[in-house]
PyMOL Python script that loads the backbone (N, CA, C, O; Angstrom):
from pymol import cmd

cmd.read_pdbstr("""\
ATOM      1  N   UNK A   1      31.940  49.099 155.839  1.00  0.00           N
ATOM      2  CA  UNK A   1      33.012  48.156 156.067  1.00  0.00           C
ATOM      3  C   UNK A   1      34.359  48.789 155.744  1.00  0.00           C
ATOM      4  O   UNK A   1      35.416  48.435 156.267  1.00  0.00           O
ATOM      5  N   UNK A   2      34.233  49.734 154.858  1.00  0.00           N
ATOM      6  CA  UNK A   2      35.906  50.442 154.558  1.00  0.00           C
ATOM      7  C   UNK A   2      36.349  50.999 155.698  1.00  0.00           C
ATOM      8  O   UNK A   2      37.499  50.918 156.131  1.00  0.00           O
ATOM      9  N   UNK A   3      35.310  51.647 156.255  1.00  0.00           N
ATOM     10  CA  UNK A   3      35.968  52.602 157.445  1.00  0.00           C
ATOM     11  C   UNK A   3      36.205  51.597 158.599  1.00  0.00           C
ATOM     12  O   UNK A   3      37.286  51.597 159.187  1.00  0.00           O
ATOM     13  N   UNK A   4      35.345  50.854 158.890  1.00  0.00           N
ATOM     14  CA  UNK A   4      35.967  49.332 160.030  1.00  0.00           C
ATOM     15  C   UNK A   4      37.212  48.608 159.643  1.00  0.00           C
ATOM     16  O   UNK A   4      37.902  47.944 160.417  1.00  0.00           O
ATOM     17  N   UNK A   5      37.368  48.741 158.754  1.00  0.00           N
ATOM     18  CA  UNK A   5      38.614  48.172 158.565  1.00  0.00           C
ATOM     19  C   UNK A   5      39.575  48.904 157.237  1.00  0.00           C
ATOM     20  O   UNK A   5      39.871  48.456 156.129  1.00  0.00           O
ATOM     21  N   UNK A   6      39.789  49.793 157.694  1.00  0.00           N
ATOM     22  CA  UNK A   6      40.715  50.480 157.449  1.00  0.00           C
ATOM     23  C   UNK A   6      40.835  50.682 155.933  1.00  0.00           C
ATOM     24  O   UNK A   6      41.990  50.952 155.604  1.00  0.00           O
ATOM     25  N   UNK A   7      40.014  50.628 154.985  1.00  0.00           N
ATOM     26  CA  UNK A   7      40.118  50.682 153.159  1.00  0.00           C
ATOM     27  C   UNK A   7      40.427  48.732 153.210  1.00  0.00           C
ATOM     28  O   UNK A   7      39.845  48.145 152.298  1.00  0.00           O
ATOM     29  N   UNK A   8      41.129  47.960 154.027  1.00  0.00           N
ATOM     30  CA  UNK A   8      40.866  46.024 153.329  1.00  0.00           C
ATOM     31  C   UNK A   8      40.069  46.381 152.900  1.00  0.00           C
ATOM     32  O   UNK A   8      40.364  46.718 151.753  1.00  0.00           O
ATOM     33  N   UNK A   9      38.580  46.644 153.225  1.00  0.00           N
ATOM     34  CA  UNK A   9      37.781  45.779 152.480  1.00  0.00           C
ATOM     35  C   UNK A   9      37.190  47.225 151.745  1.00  0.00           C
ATOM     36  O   UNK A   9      36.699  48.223 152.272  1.00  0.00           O
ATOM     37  N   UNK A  10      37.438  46.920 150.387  1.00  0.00           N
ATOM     38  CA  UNK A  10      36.561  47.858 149.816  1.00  0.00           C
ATOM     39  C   UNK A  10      35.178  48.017 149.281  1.00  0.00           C
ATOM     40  O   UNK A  10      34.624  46.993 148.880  1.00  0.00           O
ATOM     41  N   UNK A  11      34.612  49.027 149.223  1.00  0.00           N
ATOM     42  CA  UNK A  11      33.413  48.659 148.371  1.00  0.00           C
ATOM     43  C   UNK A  11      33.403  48.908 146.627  1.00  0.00           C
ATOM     44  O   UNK A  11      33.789  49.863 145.953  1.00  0.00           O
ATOM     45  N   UNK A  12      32.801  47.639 146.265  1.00  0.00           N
ATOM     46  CA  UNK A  12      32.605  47.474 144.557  1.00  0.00           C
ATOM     47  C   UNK A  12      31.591  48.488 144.337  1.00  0.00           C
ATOM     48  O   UNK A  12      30.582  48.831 144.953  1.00  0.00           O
ATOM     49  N   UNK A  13      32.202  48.888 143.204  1.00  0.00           N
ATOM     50  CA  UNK A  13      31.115  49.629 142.236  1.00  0.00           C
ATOM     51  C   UNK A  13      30.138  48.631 141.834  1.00  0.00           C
ATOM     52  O   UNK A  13      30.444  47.539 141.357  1.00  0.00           O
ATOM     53  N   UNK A  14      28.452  49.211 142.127  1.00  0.00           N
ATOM     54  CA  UNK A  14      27.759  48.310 142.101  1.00  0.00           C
ATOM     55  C   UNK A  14      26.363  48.633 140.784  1.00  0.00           C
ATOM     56  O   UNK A  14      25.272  49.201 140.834  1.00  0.00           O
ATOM     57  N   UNK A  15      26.951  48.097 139.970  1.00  0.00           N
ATOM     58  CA  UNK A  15      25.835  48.471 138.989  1.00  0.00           C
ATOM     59  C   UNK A  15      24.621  47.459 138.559  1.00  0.00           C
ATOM     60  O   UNK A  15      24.793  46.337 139.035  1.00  0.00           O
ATOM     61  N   UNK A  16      23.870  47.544 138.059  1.00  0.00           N
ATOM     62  CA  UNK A  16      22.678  47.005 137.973  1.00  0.00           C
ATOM     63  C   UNK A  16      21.908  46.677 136.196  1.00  0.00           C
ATOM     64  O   UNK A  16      21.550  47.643 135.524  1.00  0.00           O
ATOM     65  N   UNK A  17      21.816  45.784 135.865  1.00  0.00           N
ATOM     66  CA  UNK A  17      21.272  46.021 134.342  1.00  0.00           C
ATOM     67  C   UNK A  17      20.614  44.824 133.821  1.00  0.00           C
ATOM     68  O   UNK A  17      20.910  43.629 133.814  1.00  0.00           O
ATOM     69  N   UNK A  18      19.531  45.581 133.344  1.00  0.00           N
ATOM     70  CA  UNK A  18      18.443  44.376 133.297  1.00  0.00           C
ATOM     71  C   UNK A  18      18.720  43.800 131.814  1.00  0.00           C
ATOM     72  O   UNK A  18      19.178  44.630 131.029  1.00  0.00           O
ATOM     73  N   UNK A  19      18.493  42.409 131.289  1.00  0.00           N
ATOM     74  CA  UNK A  19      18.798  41.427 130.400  1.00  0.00           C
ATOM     75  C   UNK A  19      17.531  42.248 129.077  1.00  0.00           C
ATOM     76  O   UNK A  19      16.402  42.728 129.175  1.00  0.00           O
ATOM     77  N   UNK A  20      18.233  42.099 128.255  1.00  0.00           N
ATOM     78  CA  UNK A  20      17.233  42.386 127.012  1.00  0.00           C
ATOM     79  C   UNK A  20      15.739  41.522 127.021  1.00  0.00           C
ATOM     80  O   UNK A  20      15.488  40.371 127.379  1.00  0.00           O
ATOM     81  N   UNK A  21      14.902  42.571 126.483  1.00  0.00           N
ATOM     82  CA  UNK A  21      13.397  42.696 126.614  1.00  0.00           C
ATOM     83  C   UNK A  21      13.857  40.576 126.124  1.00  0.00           C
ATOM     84  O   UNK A  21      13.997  39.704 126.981  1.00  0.00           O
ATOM     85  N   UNK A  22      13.939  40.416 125.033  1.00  0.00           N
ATOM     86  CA  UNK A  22      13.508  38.539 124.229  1.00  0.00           C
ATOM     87  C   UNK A  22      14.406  38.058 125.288  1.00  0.00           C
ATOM     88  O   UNK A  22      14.071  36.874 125.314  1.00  0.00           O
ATOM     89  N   UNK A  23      15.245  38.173 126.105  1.00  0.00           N
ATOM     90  CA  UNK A  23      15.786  37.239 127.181  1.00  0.00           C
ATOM     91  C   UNK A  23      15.639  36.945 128.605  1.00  0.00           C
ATOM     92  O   UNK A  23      16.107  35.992 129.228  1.00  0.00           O
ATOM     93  N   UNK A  24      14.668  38.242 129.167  1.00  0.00           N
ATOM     94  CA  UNK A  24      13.845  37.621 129.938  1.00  0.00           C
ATOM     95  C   UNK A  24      13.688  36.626 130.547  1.00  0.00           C
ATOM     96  O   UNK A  24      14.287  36.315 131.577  1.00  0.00           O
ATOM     97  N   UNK A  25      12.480  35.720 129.722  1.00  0.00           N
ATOM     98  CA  UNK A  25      12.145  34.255 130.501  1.00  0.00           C
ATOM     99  C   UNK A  25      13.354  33.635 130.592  1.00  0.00           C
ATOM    100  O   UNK A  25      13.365  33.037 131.668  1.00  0.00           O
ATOM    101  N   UNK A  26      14.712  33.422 129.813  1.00  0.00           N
ATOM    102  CA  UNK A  26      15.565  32.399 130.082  1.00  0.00           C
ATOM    103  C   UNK A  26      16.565  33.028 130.544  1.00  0.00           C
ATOM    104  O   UNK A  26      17.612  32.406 130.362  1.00  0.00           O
ATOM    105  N   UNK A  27      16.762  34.627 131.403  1.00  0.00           N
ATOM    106  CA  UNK A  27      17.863  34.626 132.661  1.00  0.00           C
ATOM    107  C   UNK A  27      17.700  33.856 133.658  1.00  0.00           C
ATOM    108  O   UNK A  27      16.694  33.358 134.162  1.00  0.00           O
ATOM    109  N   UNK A  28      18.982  33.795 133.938  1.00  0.00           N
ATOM    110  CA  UNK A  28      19.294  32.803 135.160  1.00  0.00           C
ATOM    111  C   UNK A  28      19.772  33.956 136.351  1.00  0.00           C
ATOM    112  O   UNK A  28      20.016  33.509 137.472  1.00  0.00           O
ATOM    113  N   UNK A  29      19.874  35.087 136.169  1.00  0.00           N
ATOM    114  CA  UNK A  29      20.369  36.219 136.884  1.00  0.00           C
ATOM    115  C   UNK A  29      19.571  36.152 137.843  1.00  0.00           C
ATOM    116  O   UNK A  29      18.412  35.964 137.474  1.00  0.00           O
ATOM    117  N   UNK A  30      19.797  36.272 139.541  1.00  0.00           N
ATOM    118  CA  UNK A  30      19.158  36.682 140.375  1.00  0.00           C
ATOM    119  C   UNK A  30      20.296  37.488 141.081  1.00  0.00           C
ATOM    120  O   UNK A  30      21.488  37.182 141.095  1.00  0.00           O
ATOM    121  N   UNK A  31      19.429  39.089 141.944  1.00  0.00           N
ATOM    122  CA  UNK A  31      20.258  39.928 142.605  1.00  0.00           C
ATOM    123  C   UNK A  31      19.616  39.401 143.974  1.00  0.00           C
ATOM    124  O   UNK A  31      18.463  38.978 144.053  1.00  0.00           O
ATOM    125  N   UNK A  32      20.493  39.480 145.011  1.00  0.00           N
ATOM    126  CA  UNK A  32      19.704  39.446 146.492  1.00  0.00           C
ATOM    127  C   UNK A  32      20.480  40.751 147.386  1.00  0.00           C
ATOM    128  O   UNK A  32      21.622  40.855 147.834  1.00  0.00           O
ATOM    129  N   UNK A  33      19.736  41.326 147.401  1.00  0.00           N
ATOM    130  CA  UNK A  33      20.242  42.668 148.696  1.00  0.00           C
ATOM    131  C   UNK A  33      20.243  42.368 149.948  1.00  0.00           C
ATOM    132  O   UNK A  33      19.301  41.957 150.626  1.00  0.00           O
ATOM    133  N   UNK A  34      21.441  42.604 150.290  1.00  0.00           N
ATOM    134  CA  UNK A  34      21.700  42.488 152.187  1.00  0.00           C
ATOM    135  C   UNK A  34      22.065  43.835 152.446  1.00  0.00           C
ATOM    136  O   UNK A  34      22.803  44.595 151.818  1.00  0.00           O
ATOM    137  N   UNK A  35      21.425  43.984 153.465  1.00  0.00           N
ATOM    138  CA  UNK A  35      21.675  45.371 153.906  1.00  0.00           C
ATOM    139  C   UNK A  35      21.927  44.945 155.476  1.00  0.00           C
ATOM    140  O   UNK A  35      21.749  43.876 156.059  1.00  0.00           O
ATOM    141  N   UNK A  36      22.301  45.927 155.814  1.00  0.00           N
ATOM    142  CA  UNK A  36      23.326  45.696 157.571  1.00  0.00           C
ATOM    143  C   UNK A  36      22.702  47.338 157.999  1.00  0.00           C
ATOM    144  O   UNK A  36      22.563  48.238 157.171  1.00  0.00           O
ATOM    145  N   UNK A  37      22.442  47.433 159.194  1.00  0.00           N
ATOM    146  CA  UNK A  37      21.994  48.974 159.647  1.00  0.00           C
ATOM    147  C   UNK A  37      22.521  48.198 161.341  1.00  0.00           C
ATOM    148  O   UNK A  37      22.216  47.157 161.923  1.00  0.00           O
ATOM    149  N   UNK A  38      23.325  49.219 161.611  1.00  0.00           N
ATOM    150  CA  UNK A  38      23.830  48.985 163.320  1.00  0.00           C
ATOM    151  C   UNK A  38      23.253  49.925 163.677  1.00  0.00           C
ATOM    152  O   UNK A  38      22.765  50.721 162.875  1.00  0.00           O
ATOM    153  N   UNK A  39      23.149  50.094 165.299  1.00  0.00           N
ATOM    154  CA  UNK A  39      22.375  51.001 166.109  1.00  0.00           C
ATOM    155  C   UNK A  39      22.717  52.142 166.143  1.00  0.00           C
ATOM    156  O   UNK A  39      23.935  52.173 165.972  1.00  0.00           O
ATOM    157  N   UNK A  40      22.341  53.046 166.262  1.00  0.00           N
ATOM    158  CA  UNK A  40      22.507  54.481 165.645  1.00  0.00           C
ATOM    159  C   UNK A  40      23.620  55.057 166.364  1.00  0.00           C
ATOM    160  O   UNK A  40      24.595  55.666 165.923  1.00  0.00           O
ATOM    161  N   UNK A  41      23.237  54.694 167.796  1.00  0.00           N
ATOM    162  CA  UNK A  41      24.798  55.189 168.392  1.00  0.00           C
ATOM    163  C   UNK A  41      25.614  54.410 168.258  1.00  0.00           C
ATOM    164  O   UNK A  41      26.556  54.819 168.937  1.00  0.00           O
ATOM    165  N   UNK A  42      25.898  53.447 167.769  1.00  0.00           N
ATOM    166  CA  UNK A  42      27.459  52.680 167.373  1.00  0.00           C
ATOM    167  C   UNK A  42      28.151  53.260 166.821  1.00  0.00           C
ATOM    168  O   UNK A  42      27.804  53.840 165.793  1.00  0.00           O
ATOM    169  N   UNK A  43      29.930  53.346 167.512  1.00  0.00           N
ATOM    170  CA  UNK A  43      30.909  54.374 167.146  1.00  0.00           C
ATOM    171  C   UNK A  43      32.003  53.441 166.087  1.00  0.00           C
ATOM    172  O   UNK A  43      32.621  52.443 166.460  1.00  0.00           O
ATOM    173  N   UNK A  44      32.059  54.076 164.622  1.00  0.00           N
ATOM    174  CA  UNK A  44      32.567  52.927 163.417  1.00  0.00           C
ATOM    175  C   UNK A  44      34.036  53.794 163.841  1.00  0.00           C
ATOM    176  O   UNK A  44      34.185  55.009 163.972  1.00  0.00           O
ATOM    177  N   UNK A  45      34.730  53.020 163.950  1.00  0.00           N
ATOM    178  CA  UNK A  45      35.953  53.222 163.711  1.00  0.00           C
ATOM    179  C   UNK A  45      36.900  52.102 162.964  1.00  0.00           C
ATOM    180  O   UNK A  45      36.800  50.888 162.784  1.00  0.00           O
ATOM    181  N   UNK A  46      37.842  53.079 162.626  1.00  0.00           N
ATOM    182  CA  UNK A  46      38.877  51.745 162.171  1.00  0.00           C
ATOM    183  C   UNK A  46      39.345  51.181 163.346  1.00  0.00           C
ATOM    184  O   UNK A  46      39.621  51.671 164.440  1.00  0.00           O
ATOM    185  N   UNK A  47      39.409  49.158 162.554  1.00  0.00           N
ATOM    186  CA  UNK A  47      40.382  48.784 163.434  1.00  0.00           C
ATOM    187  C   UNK A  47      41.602  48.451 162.196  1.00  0.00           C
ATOM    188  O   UNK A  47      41.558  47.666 161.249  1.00  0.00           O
ATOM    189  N   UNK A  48      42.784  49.489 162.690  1.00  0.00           N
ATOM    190  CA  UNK A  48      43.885  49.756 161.665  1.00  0.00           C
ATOM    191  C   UNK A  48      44.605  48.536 161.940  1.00  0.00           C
ATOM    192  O   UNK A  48      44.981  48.056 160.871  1.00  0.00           O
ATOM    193  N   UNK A  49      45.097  47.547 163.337  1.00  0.00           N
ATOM    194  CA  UNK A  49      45.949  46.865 163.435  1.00  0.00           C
ATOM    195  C   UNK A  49      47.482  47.303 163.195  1.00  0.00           C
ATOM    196  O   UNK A  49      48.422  46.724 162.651  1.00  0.00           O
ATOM    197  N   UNK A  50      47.384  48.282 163.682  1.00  0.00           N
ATOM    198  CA  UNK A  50      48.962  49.163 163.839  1.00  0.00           C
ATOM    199  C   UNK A  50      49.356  50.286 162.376  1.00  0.00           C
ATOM    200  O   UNK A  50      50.374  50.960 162.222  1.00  0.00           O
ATOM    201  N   UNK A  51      48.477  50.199 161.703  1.00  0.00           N
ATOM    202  CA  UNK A  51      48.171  50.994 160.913  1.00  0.00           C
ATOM    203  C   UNK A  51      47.925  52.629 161.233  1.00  0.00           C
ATOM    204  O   UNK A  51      47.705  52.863 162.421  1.00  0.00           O
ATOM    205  N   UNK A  52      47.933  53.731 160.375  1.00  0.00           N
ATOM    206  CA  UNK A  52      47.556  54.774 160.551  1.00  0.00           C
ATOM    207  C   UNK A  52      46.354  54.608 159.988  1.00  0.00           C
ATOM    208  O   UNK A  52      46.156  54.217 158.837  1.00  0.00           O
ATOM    209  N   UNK A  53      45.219  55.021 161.109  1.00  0.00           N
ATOM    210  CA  UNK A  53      43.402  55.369 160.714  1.00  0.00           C
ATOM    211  C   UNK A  53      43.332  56.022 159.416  1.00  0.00           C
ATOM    212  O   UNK A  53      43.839  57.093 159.082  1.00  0.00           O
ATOM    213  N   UNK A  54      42.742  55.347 158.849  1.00  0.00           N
ATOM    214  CA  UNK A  54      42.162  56.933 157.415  1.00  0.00           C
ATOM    215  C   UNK A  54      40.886  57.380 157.829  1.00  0.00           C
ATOM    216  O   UNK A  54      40.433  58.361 157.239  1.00  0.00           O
ATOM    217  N   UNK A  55      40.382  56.986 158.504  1.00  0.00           N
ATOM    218  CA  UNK A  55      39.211  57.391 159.170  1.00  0.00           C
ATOM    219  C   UNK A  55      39.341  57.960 160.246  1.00  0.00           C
ATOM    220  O   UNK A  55      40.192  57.594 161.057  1.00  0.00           O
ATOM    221  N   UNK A  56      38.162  59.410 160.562  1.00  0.00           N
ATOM    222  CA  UNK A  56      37.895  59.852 162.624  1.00  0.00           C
ATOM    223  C   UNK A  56      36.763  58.549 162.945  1.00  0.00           C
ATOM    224  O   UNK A  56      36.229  57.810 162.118  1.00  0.00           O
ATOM    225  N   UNK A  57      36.653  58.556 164.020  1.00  0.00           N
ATOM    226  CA  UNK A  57      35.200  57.676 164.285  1.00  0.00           C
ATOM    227  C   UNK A  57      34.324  58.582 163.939  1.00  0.00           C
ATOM    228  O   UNK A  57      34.481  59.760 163.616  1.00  0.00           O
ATOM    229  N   UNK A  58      33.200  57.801 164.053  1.00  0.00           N
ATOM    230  CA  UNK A  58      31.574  58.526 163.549  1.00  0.00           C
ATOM    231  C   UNK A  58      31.056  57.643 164.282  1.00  0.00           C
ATOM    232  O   UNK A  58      31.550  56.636 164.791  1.00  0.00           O
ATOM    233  N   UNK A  59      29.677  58.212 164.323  1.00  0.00           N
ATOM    234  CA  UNK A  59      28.599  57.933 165.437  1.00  0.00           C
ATOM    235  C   UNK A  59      27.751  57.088 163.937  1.00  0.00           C
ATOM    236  O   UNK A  59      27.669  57.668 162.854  1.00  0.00           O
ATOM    237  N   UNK A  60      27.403  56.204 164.084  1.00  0.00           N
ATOM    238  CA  UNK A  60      26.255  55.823 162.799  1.00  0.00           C
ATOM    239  C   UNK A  60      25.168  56.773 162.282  1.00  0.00           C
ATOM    240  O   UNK A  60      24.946  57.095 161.115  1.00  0.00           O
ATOM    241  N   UNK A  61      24.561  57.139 163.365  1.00  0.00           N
ATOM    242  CA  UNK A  61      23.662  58.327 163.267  1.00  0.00           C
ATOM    243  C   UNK A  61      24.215  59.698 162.113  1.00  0.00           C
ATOM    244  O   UNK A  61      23.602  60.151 161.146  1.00  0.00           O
ATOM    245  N   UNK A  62      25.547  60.090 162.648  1.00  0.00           N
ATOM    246  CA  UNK A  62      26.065  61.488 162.243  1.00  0.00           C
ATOM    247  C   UNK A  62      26.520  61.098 160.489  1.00  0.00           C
ATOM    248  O   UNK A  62      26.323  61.796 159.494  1.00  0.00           O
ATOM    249  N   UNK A  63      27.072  59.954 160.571  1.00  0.00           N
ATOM    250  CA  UNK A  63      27.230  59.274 159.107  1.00  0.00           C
ATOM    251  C   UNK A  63      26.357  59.144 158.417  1.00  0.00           C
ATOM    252  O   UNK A  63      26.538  59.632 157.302  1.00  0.00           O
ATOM    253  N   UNK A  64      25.216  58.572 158.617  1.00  0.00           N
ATOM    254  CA  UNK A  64      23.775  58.808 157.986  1.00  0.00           C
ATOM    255  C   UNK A  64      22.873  59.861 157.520  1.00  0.00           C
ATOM    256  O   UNK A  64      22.090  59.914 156.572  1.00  0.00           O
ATOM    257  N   UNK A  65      23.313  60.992 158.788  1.00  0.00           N
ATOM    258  CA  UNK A  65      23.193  62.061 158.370  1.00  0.00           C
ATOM    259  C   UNK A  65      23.711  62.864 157.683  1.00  0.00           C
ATOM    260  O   UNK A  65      22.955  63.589 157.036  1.00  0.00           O
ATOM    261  N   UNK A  66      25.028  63.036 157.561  1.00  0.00           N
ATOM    262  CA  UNK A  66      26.133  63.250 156.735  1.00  0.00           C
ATOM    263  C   UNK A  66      25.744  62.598 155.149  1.00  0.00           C
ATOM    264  O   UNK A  66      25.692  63.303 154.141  1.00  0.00           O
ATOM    265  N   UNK A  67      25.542  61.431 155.164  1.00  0.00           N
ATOM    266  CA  UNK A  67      25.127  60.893 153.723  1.00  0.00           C
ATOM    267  C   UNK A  67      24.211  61.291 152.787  1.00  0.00           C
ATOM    268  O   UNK A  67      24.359  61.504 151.583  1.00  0.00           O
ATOM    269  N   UNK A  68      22.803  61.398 153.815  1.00  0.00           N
ATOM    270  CA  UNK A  68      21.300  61.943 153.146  1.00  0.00           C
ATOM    271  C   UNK A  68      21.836  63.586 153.137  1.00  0.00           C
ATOM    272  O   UNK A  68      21.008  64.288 152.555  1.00  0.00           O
ATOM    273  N   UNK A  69      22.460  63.994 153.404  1.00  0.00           N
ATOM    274  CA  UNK A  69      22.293  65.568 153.389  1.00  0.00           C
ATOM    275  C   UNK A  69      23.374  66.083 152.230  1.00  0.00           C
ATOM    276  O   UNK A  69      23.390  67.178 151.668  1.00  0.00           O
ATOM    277  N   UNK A  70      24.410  64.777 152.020  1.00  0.00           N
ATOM    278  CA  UNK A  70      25.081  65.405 150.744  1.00  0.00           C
ATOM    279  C   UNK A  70      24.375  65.110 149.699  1.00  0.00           C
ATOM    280  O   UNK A  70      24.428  65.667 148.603  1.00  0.00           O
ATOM    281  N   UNK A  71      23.298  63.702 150.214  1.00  0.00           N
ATOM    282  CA  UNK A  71      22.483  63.227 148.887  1.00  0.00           C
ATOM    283  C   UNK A  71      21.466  64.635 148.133  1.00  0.00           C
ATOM    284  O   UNK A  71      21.336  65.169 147.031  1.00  0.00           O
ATOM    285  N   UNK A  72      20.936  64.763 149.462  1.00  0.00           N
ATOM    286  CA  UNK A  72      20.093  65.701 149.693  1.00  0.00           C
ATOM    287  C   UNK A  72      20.275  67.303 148.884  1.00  0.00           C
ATOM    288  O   UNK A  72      19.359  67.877 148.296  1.00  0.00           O
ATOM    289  N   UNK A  73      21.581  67.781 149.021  1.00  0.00           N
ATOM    290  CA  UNK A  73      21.935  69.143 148.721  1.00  0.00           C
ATOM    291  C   UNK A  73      22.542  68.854 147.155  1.00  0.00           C
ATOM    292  O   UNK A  73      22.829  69.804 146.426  1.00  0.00           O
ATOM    293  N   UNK A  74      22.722  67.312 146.675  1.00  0.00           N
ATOM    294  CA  UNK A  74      23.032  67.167 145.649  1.00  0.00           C
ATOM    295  C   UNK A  74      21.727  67.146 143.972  1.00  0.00           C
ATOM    296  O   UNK A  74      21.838  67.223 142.748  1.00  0.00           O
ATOM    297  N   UNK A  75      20.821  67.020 144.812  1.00  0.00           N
ATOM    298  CA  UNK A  75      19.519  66.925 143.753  1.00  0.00           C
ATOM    299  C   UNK A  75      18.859  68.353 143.967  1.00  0.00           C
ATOM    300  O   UNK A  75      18.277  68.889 143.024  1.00  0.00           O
ATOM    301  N   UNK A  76      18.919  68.755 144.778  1.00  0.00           N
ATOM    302  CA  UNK A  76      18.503  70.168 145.186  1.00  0.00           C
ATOM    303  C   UNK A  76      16.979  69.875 146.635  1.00  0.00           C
ATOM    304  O   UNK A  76      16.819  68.910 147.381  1.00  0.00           O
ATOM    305  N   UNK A  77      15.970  71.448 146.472  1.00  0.00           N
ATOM    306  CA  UNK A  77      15.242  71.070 147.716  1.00  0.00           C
ATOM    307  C   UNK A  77      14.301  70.279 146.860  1.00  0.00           C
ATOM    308  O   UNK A  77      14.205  70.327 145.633  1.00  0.00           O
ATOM    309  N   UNK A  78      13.457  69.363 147.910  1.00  0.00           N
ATOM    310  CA  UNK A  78      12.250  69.053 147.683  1.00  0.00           C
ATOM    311  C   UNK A  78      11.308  69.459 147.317  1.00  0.00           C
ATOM    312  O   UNK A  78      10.943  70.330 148.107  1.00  0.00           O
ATOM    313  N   UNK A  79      10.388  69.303 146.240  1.00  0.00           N
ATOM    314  CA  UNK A  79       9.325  69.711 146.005  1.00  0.00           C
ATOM    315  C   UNK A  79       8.229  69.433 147.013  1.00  0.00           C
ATOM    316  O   UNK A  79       7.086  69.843 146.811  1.00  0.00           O
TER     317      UNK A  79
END
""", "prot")
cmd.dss("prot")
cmd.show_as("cartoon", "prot")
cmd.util.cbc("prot")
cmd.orient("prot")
């Protein structure tokens, strides 16, 4: 969504943390994950609205790939 629209909408730092072992049964905490995946060739670009792009377009595909491969070269190879 940053790159569709130009940094508006940003993404939150998203952290995660589970309630102490005795509080448990009485959280009221629920997480729900939405995830969004567009078709691989869909081209993300900004729409700047007269703005200068901070973004090139990307292909969804090449972004995805781009992602897992910095993930990828960041933990090292696979065992």
């Amino acid at each position: 969504m940053m790159r569709w629209t130009n940094d508006r909408w940003r993404s939150t730092l998203h952290r995660v943390v589970n309630p102490p072992e005795p509080a448990n049964d009485r959280s009221r905490r629920l997480s729900i994950g939405m995830f969004f995946i567009p078709n691989y060739d869909a081209v993300v670009a900004p729409i700047a609205g007269g703005e200068v792009p901070k973004y090139p377009p990307i292909s969804v595909a090449d972004y995805r790939t781009s992602r897992f491969a910095s993930t990828a070269s960041a933990t090292g190879p696979a065992a």
